[in-house]
N, C-alpha and C positions, 0 to 999 in steps of 0.2 A: 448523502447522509443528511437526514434532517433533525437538526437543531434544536427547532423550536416552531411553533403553530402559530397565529391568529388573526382576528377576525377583526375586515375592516369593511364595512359598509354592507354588509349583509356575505361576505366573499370572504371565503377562509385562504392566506396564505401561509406559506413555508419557508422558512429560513433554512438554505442548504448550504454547506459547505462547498466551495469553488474550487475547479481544479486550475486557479491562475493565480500569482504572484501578488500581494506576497501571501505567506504561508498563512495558515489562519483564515483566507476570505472569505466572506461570506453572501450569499444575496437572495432576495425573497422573489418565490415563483408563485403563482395561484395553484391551488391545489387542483384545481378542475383541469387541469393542462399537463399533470401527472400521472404515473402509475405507481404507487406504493408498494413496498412489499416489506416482509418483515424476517428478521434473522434473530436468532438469539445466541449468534455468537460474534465474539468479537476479537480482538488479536491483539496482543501487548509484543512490543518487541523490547528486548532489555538490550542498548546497548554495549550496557560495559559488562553484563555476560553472554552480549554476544546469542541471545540465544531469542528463537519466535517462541511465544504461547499462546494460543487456542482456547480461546473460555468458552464457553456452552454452559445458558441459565446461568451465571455467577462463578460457575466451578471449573479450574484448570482440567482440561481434558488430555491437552499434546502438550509438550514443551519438546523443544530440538534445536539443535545447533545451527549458524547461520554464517553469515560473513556479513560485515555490516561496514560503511563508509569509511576510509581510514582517517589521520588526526590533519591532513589536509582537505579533504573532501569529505566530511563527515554526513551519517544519515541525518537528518534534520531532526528536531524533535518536535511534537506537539501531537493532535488529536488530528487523525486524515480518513482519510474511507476510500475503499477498493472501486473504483470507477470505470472501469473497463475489464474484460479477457480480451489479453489476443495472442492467437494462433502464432505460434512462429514457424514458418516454409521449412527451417530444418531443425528439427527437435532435437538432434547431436550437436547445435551452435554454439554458439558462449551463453545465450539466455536461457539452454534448454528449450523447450518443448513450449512454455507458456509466456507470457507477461503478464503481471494485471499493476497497471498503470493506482498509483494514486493519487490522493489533489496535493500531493506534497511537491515541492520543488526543490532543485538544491541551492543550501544559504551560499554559496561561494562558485558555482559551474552557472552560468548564464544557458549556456547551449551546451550539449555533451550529444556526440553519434548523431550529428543531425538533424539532432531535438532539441526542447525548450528546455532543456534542464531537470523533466520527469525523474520523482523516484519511483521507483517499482520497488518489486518483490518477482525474484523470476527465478528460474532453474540454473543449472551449472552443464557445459559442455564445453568441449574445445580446451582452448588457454586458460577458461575461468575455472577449469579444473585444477591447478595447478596453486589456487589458494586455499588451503585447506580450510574447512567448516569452522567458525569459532575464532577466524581471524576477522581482521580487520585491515581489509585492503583492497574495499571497493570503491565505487566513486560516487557513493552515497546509494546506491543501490541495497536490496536484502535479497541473498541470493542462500538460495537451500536447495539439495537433492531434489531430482525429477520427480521421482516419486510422490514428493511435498506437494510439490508447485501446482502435479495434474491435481491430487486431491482438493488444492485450495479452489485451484480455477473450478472445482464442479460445486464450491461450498458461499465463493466467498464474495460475489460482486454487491457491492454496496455496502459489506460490510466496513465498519468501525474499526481503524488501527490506530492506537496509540504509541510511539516511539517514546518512550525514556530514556533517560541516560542511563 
């Protein structure tokens, strides 16, 4: 996700968002070392109703119900961007079908399943089935129906998510 532009010595760079600790970082790339691309939507997630929203040009297109970090592991808040798809070997798993990784990390898990601490946005299978939608009792992850998750993955890499309380 870029930031903010400019121009230092004849050489335009970019301020992007970093997917590493802490939350917020940021660092300048030269733009000639880039590929740009542009979305016009972006994703607000409401904590405390628990629920994603989907803007497109300014105006709510989706809103739907989520499961979001519980009041120990909470989702993080701030401004982050979708920085990865990735495929998951079994689409029936506890992640579902997709992940899409953002530069968010969580305020309180260092490492979580092997990893840095990554929040996502991923699908529901297995045991994650058994938290119903609109709870709160993930480990800072945002977890929605399959069906969500495939749509987002075909919509959403690079885009803008902002977490609110």
């Amino acid at each position: 996700m870029v930031l903010r532009s400019a121009r230092i010595k004849g050489r335009v760079w970019l301020r992007v968002r970093l997917p590493v600790r802490p939350n917020g970082s940021a660092g300048w790339i030269p733009l000639d070392r880039v590929r740009l691309g542009r979305t016009r939507r972006y994703v607000v997630i409401d904590r405390s109703r628990r629920t994603l929203n989907i803007y497109r040009r300014g105006k709510r297109a989706v809103s739907f119900r989520v499961v979001v970090g519980n009041r120990r592991t909470p989702t993080p808040l701030g401004l982050f961007a979708v920085y990865d798809r990735v495929r998951q070997p079994d689409p029936g798993g506890f992640t579902g079908p997709w992940v899409l990784p953002l530069t968010a990390h969580s305020d309180v898990l260092d490492r979580y399943d092997g990893g840095p601490g990554l929040v996502a946005l991923h699908g529901r299978g297995g045991s994650s089935l058994l938290d119903p939608l609109g709870a709160a009792l993930s480990h800072g992850c945002v977890r929605m129906v399959n069906p969500r998750i495939r749509h987002l993955a075909r919509l959403m890499k690079g885009t803008a998510v902002r977490i609110r309380q």
